[in-house]
C-alpha positions in Angstrom: -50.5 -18.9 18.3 -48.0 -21.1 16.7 -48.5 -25.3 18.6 -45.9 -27.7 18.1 -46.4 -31.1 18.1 -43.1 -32.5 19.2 -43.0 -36.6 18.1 -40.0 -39.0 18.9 -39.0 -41.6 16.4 -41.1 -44.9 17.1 -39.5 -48.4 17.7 -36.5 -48.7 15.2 -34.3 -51.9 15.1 -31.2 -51.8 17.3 -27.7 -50.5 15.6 -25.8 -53.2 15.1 -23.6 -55.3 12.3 -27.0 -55.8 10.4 -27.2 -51.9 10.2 -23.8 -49.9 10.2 -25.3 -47.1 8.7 -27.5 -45.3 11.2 -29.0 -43.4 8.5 -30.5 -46.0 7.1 -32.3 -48.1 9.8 -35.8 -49.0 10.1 -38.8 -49.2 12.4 -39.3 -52.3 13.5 -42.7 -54.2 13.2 -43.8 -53.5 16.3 -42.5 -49.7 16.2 -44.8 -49.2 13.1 -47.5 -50.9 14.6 -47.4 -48.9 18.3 -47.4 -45.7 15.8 -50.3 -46.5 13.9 -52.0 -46.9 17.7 -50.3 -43.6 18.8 -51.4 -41.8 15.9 -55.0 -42.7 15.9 -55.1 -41.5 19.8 -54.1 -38.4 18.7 -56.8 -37.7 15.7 -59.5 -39.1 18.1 -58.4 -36.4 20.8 -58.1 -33.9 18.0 -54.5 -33.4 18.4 -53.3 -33.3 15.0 -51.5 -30.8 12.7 -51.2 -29.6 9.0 -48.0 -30.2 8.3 -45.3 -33.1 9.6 -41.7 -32.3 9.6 -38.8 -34.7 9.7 -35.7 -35.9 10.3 -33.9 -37.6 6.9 -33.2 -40.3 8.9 -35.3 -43.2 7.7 -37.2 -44.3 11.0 -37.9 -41.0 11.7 -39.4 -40.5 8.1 -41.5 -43.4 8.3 -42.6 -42.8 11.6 -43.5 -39.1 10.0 -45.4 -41.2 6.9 -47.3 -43.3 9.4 -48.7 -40.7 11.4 -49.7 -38.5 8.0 -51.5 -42.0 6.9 -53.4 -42.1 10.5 -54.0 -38.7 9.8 -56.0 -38.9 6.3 -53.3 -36.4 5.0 -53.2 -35.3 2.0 -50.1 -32.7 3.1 -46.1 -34.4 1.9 -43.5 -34.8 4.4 -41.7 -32.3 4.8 -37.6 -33.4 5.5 -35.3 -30.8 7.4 -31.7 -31.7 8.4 -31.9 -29.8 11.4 -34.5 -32.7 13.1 -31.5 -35.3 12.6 -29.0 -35.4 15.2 -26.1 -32.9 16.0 -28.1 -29.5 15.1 -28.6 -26.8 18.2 -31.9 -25.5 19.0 -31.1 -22.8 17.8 -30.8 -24.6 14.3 -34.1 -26.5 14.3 -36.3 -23.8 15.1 -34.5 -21.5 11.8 -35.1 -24.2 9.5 -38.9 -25.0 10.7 -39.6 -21.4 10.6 -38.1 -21.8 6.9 -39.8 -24.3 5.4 -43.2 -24.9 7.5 -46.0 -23.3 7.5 -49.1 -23.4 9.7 -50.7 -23.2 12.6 -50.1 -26.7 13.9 -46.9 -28.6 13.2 -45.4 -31.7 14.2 -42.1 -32.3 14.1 -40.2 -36.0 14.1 -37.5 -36.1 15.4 -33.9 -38.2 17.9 -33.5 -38.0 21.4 -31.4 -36.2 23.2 -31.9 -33.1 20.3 -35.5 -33.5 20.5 -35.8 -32.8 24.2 -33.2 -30.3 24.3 -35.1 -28.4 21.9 -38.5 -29.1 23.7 -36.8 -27.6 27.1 -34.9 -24.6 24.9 -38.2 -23.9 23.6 -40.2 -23.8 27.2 -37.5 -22.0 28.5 -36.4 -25.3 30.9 -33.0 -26.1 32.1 -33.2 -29.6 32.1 -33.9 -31.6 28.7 -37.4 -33.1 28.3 -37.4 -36.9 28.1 -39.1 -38.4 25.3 -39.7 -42.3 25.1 -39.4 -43.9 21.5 -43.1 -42.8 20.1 -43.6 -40.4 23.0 -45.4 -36.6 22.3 -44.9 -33.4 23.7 -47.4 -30.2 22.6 -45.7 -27.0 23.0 -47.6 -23.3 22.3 -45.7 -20.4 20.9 -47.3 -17.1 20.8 -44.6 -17.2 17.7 -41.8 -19.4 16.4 -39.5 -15.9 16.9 -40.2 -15.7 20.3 -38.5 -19.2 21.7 -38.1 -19.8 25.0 -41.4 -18.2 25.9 -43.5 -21.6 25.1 -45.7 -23.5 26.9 -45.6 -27.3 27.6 -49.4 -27.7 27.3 -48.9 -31.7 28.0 -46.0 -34.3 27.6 -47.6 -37.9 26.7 -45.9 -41.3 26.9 -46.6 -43.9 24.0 -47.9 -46.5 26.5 -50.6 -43.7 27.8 -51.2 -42.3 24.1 -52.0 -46.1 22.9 -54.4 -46.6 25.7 -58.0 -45.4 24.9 
């Protein structure tokens, strides 16, 4: 059983003059701070993983850093360019099955890719929604059997930061 923890990007700062290169934009203070809360939730429910995956884009590698911190990891960061924008699903799951290994994995990641990926992998029609911060688990029987997973639960960052 392959699980996938599927984790949006926290609270960046807006695009803008101040940041013409997407690429490059932060969290904000109150994204990092919301991540740290999101985080912790999910080591005190014991949903965690082994390894985090990433976007190169920087807000999703520091939200990727922040939750490994939370997480008393002692695993790297592992980057992908399929978790940035523009790649199919199709494309993300052949570079995770690549380069990560585990049972548990968490992937950061953009919206809309993330939750067309999320609904490619459950077999959905419809993309799943995922809030700035939000989390989705999905259970493979195997990362070469996509389509076939199962949303075990879909979490908002305002429930995740509530204890």
């Amino acid at each position: 059983m392959q699980t996938l923890l599927l984790v949006r990007h926290a609270i960046a700062e807006a695009r803008g003059p101040e940041w013409p290169d997407d690429t490059v934009r932060p969290l904000t203070k109150k994204g990092e701070v919301r991540m740290r809360e999101i985080a912790r939730r999910l080591k005190a429910i014991d949903e965690t993983a082994e390894v985090v995956v990433t976007s190169p884009l920087k807000r999703a590698k520091d939200t990727a850093l922040i939750v490994m911190r939370e997480w008393n990891s002692s695993s790297d960061v592992e980057e992908i360019d399929a978790l940035a924008p523009g790649h199919t699903p199709t494309q993300t799951l052949a570079a995770v099955a690549e380069e990560a290994t585990g049972d548990r994995i968490a992937l950061v990641g953009h919206e809309p890719d993330l939750g067309q990926f999320a609904a490619w992998l459950i077999g959905a029609k419809q993309p799943v929604l995922f809030r700035k911060g939000g989390v989705a688990r999905i259970d493979l029987k195997s990362l070469s059997r996509p389509h076939e997973g199962q949303l075990i639960w879909l979490a908002t960052p305002r429930l995740l930061r509530k204890p």
